[in-house]
C-alpha positions, 0 to 999 in steps of 0.5 A, spaced: 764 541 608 767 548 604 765 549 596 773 549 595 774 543 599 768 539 596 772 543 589 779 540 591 775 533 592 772 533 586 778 535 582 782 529 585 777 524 582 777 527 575 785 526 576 784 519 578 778 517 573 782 520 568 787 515 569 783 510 570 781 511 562 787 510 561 790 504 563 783 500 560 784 505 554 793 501 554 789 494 556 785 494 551 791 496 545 795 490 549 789 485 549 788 486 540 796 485 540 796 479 544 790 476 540 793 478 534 799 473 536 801 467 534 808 463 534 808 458 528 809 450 530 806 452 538 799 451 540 794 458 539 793 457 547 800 456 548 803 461 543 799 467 546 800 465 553 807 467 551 806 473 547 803 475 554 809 474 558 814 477 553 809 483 553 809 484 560 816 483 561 817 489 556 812 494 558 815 493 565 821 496 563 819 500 558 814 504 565 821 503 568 825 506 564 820 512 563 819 513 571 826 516 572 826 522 570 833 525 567 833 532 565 836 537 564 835 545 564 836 549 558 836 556 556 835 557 548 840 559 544 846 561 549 852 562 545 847 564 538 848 569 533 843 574 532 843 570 524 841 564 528 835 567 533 833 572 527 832 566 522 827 561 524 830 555 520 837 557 522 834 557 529 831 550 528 838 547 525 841 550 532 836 547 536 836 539 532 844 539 534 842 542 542 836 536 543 842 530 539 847 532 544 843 531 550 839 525 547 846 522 546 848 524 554 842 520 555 837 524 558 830 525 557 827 531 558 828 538 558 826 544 563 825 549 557 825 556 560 820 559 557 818 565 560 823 570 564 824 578 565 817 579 563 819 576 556 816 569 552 819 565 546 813 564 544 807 568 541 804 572 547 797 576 549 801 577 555 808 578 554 812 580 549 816 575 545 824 577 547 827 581 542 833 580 538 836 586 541 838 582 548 841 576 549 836 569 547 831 573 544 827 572 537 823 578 536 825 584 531 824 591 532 816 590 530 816 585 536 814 580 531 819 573 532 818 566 530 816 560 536 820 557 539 817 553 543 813 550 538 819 548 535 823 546 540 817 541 542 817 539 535 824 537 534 824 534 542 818 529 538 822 527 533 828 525 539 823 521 544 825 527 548 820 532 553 819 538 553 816 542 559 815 549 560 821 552 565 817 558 567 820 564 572 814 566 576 814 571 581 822 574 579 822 578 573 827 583 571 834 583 572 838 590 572 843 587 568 837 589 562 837 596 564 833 600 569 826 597 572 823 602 567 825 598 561 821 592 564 815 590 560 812 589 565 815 593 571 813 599 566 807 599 566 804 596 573 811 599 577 805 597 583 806 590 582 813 590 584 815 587 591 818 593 595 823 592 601 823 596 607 825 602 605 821 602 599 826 599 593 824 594 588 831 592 588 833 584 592 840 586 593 841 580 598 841 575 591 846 581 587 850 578 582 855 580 577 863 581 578 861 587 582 855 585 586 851 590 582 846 587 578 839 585 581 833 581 581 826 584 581 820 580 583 813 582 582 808 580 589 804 574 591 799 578 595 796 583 589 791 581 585 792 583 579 799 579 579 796 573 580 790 573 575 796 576 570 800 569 572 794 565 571 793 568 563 799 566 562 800 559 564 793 559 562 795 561 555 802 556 555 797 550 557 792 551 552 796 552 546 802 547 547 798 541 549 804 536 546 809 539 552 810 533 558 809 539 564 810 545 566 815 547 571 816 553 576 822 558 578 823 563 582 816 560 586 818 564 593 820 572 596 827 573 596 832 571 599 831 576 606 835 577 612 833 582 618 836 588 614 833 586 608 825 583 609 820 584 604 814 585 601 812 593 603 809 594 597 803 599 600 798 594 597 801 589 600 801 592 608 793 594 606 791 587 605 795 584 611 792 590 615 785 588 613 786 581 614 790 582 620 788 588 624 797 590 623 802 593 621 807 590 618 811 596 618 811 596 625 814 588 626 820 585 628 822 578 629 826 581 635 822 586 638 815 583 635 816 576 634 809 573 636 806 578 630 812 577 626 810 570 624 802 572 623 806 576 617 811 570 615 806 566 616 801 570 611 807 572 606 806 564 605 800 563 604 800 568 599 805 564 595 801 557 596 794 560 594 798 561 588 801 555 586 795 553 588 791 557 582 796 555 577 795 547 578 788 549 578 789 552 572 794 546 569 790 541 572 783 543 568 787 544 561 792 538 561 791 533 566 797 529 564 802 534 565 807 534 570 807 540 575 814 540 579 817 547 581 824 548 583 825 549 590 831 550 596 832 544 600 831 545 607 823 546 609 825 550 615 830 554 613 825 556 607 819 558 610 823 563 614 826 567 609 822 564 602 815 562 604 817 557 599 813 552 603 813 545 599 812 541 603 804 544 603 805 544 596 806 536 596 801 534 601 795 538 598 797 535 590 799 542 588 806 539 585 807 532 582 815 533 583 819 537 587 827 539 584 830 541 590 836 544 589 842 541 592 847 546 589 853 545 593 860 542 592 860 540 600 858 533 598 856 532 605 852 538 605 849 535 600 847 529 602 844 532 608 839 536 605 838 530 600 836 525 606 831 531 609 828 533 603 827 524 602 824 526 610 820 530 608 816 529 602 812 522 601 809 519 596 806 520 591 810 526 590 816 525 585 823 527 587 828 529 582 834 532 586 837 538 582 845 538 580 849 543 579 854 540 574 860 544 576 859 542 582 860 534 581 863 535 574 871 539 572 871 540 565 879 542 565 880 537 571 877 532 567 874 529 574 867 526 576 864 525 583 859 519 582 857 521 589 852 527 586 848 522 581 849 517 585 844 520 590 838 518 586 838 510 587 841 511 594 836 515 597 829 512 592 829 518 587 825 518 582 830 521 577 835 527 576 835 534 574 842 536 572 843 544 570 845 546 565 845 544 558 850 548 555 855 545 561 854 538 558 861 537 554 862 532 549 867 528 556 861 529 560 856 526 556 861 520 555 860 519 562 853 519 562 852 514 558 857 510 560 852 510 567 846 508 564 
């Protein structure tokens, strides 16, 4: 057996340990309470043979309840001020009447997005924390920024809501912000940036704005010295924010490429496929070449699952309760030819504890497809949590709901639901959701 097997093998057992300890831990809790029982006029034996059966009636529910996941993506502070971002108690009362109203739509977790464009909302080695100057950011002109992270956390404890840190993993600018040379990471290591054939860091196939002028940058899976700075900072979240519920990863993939459009052709990326593979990829096609073609798909993904790979391990070692999900496309094959986003790997090995397909799409049929698929391709126990655009099963001005898109969840044995975004959810919208629950 390999040395990474038998790490792998042993990593498991402690997972299951653990949770073993647990549960000897939750019966002997419930065997002090049930002895500590008594209904008056009715014999001991008799009294605590009920209080046995009304707890177990209760813990049932209660694990019940709290298996469903119902979660919703925030973004801090969209449509703050800057007197609110600047001002950590300001800030704190914005966040208690963001938290209160996704309480009241009943919902149970938040994917708190904690670190995008190279920026963190929280005290950082690795990056610096957003600044005032741009929108949902804290730090003043020094850098200097109160956290927001610990805040939300404490204020989600008081709500019996979850937090788990939404991290974007490989993209990490937006031109929207400015050129790449304004990146905090960019600027500094411009050799970290994916690179696409004619050497620009710019994934124009997912532009966006009004004029398709605003584009994403992604860091590369392949090169070293991204990954390790990768692993510091999931290190970092997961040692210094234990009451967080999980953590999940975006943006966990390439870019969204077509023949004319592939990446990565970073010069050290190309270095460390040759080394291993003996090519060129400069010189493959899938039309011309197809055969090395795949070799290069094939590698490009692997990239991606070793790193997933490292920052369950990661993860697994400093918080074995956390959750790992990750955000994902629906449609595996699809994905692995023009991602390498493969989950259903990442599912089978035990790198995720859930997957969130994204069934962004106001086809409800479509939908439905990818649902069933998804439902296909992916086993206990990895959980589902199929991910909803709200403005695509919700009108706000129309005032109309289609059931259909929530109802997935229990037709297809989901274990929850992930609706986005949080600043969608009106006040005639949470009505509707409570009614459902």
């Amino acid at each position: 057996m390999k040395p990474q097997m038998k790490t792998d093998k042993h990593r498991l057992r402690k997972r299951k340990f653990a949770g073993m300890k647990e549960i000897k831990r939750m019966k002997r809790i419930f065997k002090s309470f049930v002895l500590s029982q008594s209904i008056p006029f009715i014999p001991v034996k008799i009294s605590v043979s009920i209080c046995v059966y009304l707890w177990l009636i209760f813990f049932a529910l209660t694990f019940v309840a709290q298996a469903q996941m119902k979660a919703v993506w925030v973004r801090p502070f969209i449509n703050a001020d800057v007197e609110t971002r600047r001002e950590a108690a300001k800030g704190r009362e914005f966040i208690r009447k963001e938290l209160s109203r996704i309480k009241s739509a009943n919902l149970n977790t938040i994917y708190l997005e904690s670190f995008w464009d190279g920026y963190a909302i929280y005290p950082s080695k690795f990056a610096p924390q957003r600044p005032l100057n741009i929108n949902y950011g804290v730090a003043d002109e020094r850098g200097k920024g109160w956290d927001v992270l610990q805040t939300y956390v404490e204020e989600a404890a008081k709500l019996d809501l979850k937090i788990h840190a939404w991290i974007h993993v490989f993209h990490q600018w937006n031109t929207n912000l400015g050129g790449v040379e304004k990146s905090p990471i960019f600027s500094k290591h411009a050799d970290w940036a994916m690179l696409d054939a004619k050497g620009s860091p710019l994934v124009v196939s997912e532009a966006e704005g009004a004029n398709r002028d605003i584009f994403k940058v992604f860091m590369s899976p392949s090169n070293a010295e991204v990954r390790k700075y990768l692993r510091g900072v999931v290190g970092e979240i997961s040692k210094n924010y234990p009451r967080l519920g999980g953590i999940q990863w975006d943006y966990i993939r390439y870019p969204l490429q077509y023949p004319e459009s592939p990446f990565d052709y970073n010069p050290l990326t190309l270095a460390a496929f040759q080394r291993e593979t003996k090519l060129d990829a400069r010189k493959l096609s899938a039309k011309d070449t197809p055969k090395e073609w795949k070799i290069w798909q094939d590698w490009k993904t692997r990239q991606v699952t070793e790193t997933v790979k490292e920052l369950a391990g990661i993860v697994r070692k400093n918080q074995p309760r956390w959750e790992i999900s990750a955000a994902v496309f629906p449609d595996i094959e699809q994905n692995l030819r023009v991602k390498q986003q493969d989950w259903k790997t990442w599912a089978k090995e035990g790198y995720v504890d859930a997957l969130l397909p994204m069934l962004y799409n106001r086809d409800f049929n479509r939908v439905e497809t990818w649902a069933k698929d998804f439902r296909r391709d992916v086993a206990p126990p990895t959980k589902i949590y199929p991910a909803l655009f709200i403005g695509h099963f919700y009108d706000e001005r129309a005032k109309t709901f289609d059931a259909r898109y929530l109802d997935l969840e229990t037709k297809y044995k989901f274990d929850g639901f992930g609706l986005f975004a949080a600043q969608s959810l009106t006040d005639d919208l949470i009505e509707r959701l409570t009614k459902r629950n």
